[in-house]
PyMOL Python script that loads the backbone (N, CA, C, O; Angstrom):
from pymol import cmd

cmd.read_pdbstr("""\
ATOM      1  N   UNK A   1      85.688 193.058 -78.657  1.00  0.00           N
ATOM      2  CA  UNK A   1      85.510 194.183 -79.562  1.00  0.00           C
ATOM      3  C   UNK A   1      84.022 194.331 -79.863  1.00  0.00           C
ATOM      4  O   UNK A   1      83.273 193.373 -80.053  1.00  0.00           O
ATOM      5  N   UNK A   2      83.623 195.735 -79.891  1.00  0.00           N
ATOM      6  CA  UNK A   2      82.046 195.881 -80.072  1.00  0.00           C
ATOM      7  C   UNK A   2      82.435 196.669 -81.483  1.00  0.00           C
ATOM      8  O   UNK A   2      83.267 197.529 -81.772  1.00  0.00           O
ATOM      9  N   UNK A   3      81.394 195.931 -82.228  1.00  0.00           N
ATOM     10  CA  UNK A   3      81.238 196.338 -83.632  1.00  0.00           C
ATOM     11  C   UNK A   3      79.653 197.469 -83.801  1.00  0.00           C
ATOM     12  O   UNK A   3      78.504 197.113 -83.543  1.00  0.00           O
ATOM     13  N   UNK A   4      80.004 198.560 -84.197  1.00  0.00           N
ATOM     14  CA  UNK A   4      78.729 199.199 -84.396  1.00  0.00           C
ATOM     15  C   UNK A   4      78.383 199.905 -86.010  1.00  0.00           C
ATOM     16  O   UNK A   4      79.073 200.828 -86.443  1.00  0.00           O
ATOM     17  N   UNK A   5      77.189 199.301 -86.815  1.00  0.00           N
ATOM     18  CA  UNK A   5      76.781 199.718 -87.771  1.00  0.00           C
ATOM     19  C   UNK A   5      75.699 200.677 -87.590  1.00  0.00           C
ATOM     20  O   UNK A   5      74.856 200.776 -86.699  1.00  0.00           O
ATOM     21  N   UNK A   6      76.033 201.724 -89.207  1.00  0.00           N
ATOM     22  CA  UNK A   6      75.372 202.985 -88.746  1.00  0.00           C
ATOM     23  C   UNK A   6      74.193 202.440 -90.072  1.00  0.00           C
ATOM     24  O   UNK A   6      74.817 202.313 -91.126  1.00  0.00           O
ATOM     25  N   UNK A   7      73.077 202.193 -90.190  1.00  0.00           N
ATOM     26  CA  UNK A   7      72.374 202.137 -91.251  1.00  0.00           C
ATOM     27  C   UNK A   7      71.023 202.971 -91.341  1.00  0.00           C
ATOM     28  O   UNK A   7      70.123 202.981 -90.501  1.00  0.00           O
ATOM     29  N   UNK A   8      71.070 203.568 -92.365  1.00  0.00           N
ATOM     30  CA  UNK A   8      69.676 205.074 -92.531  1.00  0.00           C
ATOM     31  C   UNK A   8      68.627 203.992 -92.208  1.00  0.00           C
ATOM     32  O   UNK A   8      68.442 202.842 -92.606  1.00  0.00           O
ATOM     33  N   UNK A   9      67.964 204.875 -91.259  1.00  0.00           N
ATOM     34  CA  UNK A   9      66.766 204.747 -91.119  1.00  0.00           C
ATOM     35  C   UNK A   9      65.583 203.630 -92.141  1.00  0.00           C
ATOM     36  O   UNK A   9      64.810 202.724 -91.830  1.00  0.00           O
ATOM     37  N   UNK A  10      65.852 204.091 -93.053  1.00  0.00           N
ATOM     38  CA  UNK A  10      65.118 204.164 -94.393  1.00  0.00           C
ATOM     39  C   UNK A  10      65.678 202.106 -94.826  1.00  0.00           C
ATOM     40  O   UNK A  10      65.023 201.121 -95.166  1.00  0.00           O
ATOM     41  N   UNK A  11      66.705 202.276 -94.637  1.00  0.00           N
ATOM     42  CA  UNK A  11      66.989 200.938 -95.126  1.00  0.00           C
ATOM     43  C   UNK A  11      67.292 199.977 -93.867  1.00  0.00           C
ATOM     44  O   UNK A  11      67.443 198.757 -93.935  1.00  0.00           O
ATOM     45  N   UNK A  12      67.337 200.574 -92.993  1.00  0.00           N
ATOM     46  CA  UNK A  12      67.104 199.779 -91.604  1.00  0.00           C
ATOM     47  C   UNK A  12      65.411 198.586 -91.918  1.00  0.00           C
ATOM     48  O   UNK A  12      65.227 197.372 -91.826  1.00  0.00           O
ATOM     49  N   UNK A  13      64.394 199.920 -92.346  1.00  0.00           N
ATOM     50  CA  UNK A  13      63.655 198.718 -92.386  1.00  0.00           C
ATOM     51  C   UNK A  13      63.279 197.608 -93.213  1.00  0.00           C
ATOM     52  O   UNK A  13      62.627 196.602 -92.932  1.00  0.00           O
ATOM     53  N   UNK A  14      63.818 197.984 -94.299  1.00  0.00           N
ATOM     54  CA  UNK A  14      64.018 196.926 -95.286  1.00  0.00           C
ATOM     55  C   UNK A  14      64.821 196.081 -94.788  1.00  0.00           C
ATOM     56  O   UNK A  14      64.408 194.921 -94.815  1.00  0.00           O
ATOM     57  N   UNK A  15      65.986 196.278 -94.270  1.00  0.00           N
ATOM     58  CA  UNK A  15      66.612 195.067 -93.513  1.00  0.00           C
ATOM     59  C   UNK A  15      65.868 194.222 -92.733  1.00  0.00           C
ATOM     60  O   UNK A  15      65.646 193.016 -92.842  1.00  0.00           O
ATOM     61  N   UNK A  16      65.446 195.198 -91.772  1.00  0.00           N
ATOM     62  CA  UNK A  16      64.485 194.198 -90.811  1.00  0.00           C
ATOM     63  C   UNK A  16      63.109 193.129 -91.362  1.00  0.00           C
ATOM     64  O   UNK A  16      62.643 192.022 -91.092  1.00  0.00           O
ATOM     65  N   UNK A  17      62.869 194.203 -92.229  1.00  0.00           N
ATOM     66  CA  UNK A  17      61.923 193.202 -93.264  1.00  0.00           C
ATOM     67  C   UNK A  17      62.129 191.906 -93.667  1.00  0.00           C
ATOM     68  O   UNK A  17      61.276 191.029 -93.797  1.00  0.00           O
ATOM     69  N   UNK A  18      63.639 191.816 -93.909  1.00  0.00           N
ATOM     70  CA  UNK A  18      64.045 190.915 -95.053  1.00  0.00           C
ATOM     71  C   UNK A  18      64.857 189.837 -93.476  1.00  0.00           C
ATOM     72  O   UNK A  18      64.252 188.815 -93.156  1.00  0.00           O
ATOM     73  N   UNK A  19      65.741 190.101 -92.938  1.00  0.00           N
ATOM     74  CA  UNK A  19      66.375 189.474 -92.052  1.00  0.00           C
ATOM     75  C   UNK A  19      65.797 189.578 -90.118  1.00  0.00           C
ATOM     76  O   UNK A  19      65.461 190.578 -89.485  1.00  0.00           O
ATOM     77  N   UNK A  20      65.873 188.317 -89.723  1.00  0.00           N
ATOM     78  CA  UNK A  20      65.290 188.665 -88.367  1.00  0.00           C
ATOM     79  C   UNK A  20      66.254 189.414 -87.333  1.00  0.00           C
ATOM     80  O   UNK A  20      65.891 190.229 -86.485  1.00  0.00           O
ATOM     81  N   UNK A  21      67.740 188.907 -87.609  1.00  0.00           N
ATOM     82  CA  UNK A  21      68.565 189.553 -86.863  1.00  0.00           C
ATOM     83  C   UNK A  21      69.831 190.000 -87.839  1.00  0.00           C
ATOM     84  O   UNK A  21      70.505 189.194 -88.480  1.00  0.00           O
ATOM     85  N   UNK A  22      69.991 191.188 -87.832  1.00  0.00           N
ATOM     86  CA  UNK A  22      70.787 191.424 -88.486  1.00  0.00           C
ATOM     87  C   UNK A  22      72.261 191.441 -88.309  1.00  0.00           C
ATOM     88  O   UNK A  22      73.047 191.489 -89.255  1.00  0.00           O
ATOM     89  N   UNK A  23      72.732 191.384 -86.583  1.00  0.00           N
ATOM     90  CA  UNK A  23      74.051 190.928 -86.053  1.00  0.00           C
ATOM     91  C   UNK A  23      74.648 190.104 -86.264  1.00  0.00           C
ATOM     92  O   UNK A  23      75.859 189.974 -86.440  1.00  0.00           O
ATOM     93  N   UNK A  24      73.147 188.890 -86.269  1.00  0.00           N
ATOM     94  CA  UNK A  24      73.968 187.997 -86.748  1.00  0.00           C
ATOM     95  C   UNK A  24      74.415 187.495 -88.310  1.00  0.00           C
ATOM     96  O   UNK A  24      75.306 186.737 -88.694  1.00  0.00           O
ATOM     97  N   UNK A  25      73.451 188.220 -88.975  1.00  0.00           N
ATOM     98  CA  UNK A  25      73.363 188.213 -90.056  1.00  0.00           C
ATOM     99  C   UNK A  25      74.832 188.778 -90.851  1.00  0.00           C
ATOM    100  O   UNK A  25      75.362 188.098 -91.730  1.00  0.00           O
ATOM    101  N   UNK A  26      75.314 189.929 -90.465  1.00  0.00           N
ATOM    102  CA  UNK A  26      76.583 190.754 -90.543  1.00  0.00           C
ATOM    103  C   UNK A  26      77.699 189.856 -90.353  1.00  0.00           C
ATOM    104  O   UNK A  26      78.651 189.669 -91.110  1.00  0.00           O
ATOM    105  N   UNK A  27      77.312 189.042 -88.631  1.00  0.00           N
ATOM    106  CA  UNK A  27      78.469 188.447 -88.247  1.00  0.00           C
ATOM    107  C   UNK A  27      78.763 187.437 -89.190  1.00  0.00           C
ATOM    108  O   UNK A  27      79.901 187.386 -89.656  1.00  0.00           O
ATOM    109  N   UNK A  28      77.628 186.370 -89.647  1.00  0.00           N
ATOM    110  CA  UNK A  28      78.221 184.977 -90.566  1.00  0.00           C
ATOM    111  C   UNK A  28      78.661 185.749 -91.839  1.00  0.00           C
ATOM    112  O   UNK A  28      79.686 185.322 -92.370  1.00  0.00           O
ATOM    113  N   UNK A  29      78.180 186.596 -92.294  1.00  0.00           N
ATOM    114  CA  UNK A  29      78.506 187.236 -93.616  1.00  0.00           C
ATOM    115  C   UNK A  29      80.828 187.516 -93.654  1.00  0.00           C
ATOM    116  O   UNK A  29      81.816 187.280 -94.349  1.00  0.00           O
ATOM    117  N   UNK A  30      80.430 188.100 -92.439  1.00  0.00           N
ATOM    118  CA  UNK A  30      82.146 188.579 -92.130  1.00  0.00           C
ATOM    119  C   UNK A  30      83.167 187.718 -92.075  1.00  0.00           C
ATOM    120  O   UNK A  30      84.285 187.814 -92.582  1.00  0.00           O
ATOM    121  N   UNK A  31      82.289 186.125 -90.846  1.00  0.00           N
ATOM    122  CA  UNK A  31      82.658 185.040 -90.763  1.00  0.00           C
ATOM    123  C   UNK A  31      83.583 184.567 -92.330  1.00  0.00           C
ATOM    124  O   UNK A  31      84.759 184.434 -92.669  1.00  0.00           O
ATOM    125  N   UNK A  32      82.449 184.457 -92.848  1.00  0.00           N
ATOM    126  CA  UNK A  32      82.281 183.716 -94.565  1.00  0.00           C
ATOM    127  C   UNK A  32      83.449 184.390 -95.078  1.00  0.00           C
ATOM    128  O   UNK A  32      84.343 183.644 -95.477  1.00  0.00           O
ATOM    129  N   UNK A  33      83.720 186.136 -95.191  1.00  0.00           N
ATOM    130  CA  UNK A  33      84.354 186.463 -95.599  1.00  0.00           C
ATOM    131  C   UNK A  33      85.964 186.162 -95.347  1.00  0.00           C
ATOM    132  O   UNK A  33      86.833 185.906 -96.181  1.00  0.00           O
ATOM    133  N   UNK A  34      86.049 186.268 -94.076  1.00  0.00           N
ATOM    134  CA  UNK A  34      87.747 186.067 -93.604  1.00  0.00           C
ATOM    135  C   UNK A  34      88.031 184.384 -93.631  1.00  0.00           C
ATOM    136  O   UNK A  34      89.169 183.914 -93.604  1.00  0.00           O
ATOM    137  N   UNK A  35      86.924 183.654 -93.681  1.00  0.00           N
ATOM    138  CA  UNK A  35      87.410 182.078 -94.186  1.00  0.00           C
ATOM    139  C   UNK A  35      87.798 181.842 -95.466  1.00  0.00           C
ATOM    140  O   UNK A  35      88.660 181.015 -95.764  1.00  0.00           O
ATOM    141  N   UNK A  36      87.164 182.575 -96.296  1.00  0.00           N
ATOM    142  CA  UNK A  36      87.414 182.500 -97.714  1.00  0.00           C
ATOM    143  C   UNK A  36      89.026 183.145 -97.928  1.00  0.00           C
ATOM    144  O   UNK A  36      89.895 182.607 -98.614  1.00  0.00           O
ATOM    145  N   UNK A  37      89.142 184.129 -97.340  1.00  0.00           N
ATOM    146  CA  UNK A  37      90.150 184.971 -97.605  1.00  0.00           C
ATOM    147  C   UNK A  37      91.367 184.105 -96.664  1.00  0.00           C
ATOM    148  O   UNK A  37      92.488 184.614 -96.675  1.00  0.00           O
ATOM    149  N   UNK A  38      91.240 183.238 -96.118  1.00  0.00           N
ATOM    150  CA  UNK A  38      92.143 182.205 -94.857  1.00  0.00           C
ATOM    151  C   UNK A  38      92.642 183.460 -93.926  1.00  0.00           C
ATOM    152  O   UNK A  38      93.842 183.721 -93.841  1.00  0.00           O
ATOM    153  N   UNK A  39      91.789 184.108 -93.337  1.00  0.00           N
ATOM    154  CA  UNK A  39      91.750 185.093 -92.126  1.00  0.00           C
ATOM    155  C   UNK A  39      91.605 184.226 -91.140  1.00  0.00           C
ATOM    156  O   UNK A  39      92.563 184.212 -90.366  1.00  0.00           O
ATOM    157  N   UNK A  40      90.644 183.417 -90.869  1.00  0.00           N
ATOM    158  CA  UNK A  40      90.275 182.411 -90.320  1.00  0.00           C
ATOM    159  C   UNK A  40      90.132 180.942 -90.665  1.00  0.00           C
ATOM    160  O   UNK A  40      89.949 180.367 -91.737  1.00  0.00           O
ATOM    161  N   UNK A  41      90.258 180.562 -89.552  1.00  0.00           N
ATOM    162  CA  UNK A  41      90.188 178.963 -89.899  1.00  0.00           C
ATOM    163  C   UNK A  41      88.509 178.143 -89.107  1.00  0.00           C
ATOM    164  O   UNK A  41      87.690 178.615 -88.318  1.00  0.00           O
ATOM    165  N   UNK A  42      88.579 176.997 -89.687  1.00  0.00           N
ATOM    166  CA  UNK A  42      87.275 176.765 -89.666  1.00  0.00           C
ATOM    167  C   UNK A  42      86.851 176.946 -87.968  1.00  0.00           C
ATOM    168  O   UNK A  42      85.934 177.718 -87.687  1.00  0.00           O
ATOM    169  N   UNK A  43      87.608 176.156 -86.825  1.00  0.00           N
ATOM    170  CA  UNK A  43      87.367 176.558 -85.564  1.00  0.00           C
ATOM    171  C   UNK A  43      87.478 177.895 -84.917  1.00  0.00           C
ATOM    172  O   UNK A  43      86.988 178.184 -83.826  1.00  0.00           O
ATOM    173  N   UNK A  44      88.211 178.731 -85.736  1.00  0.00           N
ATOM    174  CA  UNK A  44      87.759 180.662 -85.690  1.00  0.00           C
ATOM    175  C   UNK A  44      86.452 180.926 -85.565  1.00  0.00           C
ATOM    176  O   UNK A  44      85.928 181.449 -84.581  1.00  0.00           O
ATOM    177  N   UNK A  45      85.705 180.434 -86.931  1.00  0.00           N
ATOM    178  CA  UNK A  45      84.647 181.124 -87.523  1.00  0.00           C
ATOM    179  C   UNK A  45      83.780 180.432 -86.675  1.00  0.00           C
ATOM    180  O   UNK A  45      82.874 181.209 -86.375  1.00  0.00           O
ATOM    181  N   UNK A  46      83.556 178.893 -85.925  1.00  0.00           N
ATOM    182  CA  UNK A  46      82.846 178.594 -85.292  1.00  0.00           C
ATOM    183  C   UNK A  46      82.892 179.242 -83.858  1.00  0.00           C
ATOM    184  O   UNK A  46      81.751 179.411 -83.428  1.00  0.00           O
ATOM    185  N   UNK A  47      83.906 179.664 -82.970  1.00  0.00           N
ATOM    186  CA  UNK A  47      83.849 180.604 -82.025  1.00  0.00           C
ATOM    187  C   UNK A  47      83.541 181.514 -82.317  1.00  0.00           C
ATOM    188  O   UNK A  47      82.492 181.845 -81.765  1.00  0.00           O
ATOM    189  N   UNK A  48      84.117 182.542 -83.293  1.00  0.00           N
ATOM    190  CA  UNK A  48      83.074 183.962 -83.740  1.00  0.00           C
ATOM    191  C   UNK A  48      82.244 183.976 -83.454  1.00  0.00           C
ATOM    192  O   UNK A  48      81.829 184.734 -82.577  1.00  0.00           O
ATOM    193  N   UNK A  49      81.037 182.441 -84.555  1.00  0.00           N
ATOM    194  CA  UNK A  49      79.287 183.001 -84.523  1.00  0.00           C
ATOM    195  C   UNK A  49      79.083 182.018 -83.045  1.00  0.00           C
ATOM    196  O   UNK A  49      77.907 181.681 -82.912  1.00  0.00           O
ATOM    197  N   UNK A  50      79.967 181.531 -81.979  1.00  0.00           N
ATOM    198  CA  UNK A  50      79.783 181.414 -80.470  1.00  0.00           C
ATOM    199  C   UNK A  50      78.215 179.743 -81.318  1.00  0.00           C
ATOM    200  O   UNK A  50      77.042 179.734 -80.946  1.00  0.00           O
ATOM    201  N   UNK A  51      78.705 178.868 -82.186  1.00  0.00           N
ATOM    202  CA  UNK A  51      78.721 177.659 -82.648  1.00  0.00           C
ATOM    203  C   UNK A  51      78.732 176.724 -81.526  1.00  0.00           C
ATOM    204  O   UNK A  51      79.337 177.124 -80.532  1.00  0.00           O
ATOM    205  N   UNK A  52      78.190 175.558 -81.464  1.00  0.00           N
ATOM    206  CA  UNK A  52      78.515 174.166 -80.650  1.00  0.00           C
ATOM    207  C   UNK A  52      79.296 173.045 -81.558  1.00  0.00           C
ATOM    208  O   UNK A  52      79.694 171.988 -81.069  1.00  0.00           O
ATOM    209  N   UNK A  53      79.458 173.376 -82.846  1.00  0.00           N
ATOM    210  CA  UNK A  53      80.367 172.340 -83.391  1.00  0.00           C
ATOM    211  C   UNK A  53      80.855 173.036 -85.014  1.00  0.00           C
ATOM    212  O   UNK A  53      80.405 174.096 -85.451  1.00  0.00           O
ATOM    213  N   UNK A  54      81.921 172.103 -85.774  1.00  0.00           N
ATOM    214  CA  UNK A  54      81.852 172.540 -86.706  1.00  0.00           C
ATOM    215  C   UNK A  54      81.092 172.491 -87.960  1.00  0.00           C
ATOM    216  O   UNK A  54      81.095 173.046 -89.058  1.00  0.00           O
ATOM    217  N   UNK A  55      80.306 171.404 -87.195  1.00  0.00           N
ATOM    218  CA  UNK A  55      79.404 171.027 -89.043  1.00  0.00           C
ATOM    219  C   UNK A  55      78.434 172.556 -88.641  1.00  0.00           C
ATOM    220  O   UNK A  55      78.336 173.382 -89.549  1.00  0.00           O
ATOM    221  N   UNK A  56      77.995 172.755 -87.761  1.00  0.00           N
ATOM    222  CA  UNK A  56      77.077 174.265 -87.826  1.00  0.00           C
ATOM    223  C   UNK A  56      78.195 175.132 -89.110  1.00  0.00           C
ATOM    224  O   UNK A  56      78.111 175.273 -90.330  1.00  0.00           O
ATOM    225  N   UNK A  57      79.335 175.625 -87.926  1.00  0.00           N
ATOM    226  CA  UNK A  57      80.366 176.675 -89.096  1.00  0.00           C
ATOM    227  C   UNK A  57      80.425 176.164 -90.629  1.00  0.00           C
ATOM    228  O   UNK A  57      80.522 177.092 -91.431  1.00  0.00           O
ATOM    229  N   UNK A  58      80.386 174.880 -91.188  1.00  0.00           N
ATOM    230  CA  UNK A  58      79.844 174.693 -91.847  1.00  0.00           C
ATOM    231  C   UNK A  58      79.042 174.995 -93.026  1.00  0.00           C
ATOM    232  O   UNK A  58      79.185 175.385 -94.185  1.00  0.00           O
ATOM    233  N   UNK A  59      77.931 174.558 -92.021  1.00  0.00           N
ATOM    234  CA  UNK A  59      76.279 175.074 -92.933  1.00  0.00           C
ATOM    235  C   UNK A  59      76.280 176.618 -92.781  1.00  0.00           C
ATOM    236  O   UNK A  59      75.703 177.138 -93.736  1.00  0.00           O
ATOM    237  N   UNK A  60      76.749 177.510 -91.875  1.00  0.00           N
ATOM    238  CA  UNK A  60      76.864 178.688 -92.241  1.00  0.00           C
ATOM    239  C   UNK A  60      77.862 179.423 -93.409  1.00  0.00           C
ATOM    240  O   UNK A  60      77.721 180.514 -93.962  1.00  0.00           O
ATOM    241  N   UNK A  61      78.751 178.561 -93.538  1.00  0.00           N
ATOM    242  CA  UNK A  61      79.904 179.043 -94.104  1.00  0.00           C
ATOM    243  C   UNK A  61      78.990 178.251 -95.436  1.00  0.00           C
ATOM    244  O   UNK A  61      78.475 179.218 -95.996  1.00  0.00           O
ATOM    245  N   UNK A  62      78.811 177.741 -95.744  1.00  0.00           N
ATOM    246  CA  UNK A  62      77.996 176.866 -97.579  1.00  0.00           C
ATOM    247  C   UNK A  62      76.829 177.791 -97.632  1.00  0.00           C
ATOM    248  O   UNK A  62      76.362 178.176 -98.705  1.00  0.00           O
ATOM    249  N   UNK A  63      76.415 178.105 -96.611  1.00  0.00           N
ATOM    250  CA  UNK A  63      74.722 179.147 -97.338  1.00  0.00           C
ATOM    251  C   UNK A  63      75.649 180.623 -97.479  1.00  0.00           C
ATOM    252  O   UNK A  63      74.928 181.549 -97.850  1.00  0.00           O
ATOM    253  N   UNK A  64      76.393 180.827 -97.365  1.00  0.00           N
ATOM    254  CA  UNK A  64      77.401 182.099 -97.847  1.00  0.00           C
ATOM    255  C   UNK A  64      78.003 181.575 -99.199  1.00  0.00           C
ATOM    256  O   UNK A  64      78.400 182.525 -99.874  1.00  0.00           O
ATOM    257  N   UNK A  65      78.213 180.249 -99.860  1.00  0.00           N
ATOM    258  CA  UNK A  65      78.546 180.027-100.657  1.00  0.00           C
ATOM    259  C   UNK A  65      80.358 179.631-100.626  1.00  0.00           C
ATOM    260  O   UNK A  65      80.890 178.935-101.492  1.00  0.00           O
ATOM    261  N   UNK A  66      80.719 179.930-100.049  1.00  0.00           N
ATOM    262  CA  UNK A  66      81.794 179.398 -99.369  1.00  0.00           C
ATOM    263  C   UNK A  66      82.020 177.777 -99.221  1.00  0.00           C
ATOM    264  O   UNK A  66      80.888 177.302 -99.132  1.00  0.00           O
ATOM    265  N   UNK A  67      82.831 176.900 -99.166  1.00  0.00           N
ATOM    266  CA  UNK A  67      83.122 175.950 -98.978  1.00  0.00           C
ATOM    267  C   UNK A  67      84.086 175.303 -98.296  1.00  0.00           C
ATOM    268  O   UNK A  67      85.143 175.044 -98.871  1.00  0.00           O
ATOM    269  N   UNK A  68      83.879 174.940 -96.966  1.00  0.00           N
ATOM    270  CA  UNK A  68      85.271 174.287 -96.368  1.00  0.00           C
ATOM    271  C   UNK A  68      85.918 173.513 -96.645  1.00  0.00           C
ATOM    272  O   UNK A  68      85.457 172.767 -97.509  1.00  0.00           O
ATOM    273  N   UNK A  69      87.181 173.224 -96.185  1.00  0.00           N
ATOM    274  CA  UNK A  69      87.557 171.788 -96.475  1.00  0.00           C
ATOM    275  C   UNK A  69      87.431 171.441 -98.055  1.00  0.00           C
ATOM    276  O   UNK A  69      87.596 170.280 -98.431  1.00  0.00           O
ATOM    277  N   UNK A  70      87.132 172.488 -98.969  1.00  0.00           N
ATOM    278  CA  UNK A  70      87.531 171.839-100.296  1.00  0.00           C
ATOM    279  C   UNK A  70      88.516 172.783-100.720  1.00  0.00           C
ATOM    280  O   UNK A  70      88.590 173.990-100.489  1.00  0.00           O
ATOM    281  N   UNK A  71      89.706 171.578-101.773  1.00  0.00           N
ATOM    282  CA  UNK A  71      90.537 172.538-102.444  1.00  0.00           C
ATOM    283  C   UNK A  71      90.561 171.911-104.426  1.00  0.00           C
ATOM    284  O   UNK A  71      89.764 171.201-105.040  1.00  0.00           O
ATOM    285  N   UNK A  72      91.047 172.169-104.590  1.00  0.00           N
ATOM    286  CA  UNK A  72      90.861 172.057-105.798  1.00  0.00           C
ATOM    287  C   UNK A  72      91.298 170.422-105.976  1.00  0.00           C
ATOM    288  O   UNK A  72      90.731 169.626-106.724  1.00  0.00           O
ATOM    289  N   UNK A  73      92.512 170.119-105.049  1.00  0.00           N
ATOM    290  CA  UNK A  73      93.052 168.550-104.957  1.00  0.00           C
ATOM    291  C   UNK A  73      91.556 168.062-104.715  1.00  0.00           C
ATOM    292  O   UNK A  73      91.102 167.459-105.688  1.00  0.00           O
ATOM    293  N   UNK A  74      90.858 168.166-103.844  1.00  0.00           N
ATOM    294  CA  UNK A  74      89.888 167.487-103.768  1.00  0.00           C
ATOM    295  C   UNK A  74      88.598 167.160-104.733  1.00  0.00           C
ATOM    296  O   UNK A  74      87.956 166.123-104.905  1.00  0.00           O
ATOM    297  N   UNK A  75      88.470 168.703-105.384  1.00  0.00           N
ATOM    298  CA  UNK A  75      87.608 168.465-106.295  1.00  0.00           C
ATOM    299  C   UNK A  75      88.204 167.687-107.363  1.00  0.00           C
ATOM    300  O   UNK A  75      87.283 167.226-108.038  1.00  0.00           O
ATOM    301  N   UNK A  76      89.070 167.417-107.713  1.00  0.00           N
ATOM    302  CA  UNK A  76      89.904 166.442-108.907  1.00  0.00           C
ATOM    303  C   UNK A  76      89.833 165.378-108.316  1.00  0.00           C
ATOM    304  O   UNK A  76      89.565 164.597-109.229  1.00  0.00           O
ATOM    305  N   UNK A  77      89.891 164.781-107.366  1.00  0.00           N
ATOM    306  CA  UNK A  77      89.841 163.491-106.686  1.00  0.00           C
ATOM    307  C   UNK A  77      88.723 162.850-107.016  1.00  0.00           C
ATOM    308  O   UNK A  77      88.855 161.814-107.666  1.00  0.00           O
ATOM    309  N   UNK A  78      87.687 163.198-106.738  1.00  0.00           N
ATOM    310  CA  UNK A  78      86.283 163.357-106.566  1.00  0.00           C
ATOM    311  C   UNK A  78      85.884 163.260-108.030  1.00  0.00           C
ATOM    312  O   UNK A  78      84.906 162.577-108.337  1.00  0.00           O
ATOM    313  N   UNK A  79      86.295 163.638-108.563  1.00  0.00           N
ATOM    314  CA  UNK A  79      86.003 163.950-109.984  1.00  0.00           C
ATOM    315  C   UNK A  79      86.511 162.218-110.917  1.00  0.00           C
ATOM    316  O   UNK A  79      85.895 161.442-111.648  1.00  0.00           O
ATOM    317  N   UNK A  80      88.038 162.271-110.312  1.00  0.00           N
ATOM    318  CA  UNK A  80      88.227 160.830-110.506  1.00  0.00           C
ATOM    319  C   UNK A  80      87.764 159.496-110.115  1.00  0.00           C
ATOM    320  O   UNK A  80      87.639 158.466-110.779  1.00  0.00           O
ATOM    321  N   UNK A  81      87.540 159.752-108.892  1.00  0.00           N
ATOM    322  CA  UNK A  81      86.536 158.815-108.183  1.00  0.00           C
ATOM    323  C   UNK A  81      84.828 158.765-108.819  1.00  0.00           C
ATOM    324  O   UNK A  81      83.939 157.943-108.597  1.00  0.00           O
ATOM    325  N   UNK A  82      84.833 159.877-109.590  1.00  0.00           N
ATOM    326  CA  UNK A  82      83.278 159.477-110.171  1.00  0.00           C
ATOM    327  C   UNK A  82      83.262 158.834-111.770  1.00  0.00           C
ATOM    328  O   UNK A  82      82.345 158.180-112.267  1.00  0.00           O
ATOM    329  N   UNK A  83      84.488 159.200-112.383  1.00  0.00           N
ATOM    330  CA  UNK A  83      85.109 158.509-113.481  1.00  0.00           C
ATOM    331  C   UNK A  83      84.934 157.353-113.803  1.00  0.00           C
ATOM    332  O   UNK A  83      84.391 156.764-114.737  1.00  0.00           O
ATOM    333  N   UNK A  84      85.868 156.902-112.231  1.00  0.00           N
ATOM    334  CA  UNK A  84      85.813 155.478-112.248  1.00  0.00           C
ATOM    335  C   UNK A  84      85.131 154.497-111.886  1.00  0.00           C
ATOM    336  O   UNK A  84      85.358 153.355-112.283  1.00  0.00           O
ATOM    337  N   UNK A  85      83.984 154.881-110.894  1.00  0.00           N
ATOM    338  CA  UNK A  85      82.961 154.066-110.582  1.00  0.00           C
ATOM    339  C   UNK A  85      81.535 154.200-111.519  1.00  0.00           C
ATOM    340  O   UNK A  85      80.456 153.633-111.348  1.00  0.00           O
ATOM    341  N   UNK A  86      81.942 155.143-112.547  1.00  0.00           N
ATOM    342  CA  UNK A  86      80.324 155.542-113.378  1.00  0.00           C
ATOM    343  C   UNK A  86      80.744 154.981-115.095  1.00  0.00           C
ATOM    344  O   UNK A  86      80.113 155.239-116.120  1.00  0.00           O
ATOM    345  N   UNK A  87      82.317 153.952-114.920  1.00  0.00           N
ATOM    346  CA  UNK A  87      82.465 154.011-116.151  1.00  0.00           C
ATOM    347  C   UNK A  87      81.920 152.430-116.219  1.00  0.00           C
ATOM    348  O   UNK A  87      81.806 151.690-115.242  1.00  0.00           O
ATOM    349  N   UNK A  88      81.616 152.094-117.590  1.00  0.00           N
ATOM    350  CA  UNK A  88      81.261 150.767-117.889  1.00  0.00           C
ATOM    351  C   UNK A  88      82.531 149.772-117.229  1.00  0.00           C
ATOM    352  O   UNK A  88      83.700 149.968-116.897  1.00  0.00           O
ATOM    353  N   UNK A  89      81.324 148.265-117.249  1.00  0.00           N
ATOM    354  CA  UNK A  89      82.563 147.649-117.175  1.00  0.00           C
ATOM    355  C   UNK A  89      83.324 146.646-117.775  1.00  0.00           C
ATOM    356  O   UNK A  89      84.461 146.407-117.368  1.00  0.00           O
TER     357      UNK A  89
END
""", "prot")
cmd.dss("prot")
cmd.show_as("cartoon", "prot")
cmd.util.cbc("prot")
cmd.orient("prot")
């Protein structure tokens, strides 16, 4: 599938200003989006942005703010596990 964005002139170059490539820029953004939304799964989003592993999908998917592999079980875990090793003894 070929994806084509139409962007004015005018803010084309502010884009370009601000980002070096903006395809790809679009693509991790979209990525980010359908992982969050469980459109995709983490080895999706690493074929999408055409990745060599998953810790990349990853670091793309966390600088979107996104987070893999965590669910809320985990953050409570984690949370307990810092409980208990930070409490006196």
């Amino acid at each position: 599938m070929i994806l084509t964005l139409n962007i004015p002139n005018d803010l084309s170059e502010d884009l370009h200003a601000k980002f070096d490539d903006l395809g790809k820029t679009a693509m991790e953004a979209l990525a980010a989006e359908a992982y969050e939304k469980d459109v995709l799964s983490l080895e999706q989003v690493r074929r999408l942005l055409n990745l060599e592993s998953s810790w990349e999908a990853k670091d793309v998917l966390a600088s979107h703010k996104v987070w893999p592999g965590t669910t809320m079980q985990d953050v409570q875990s984690d949370l307990a596990t810092l409980e208990k090793i930070s409490a006196p003894a």
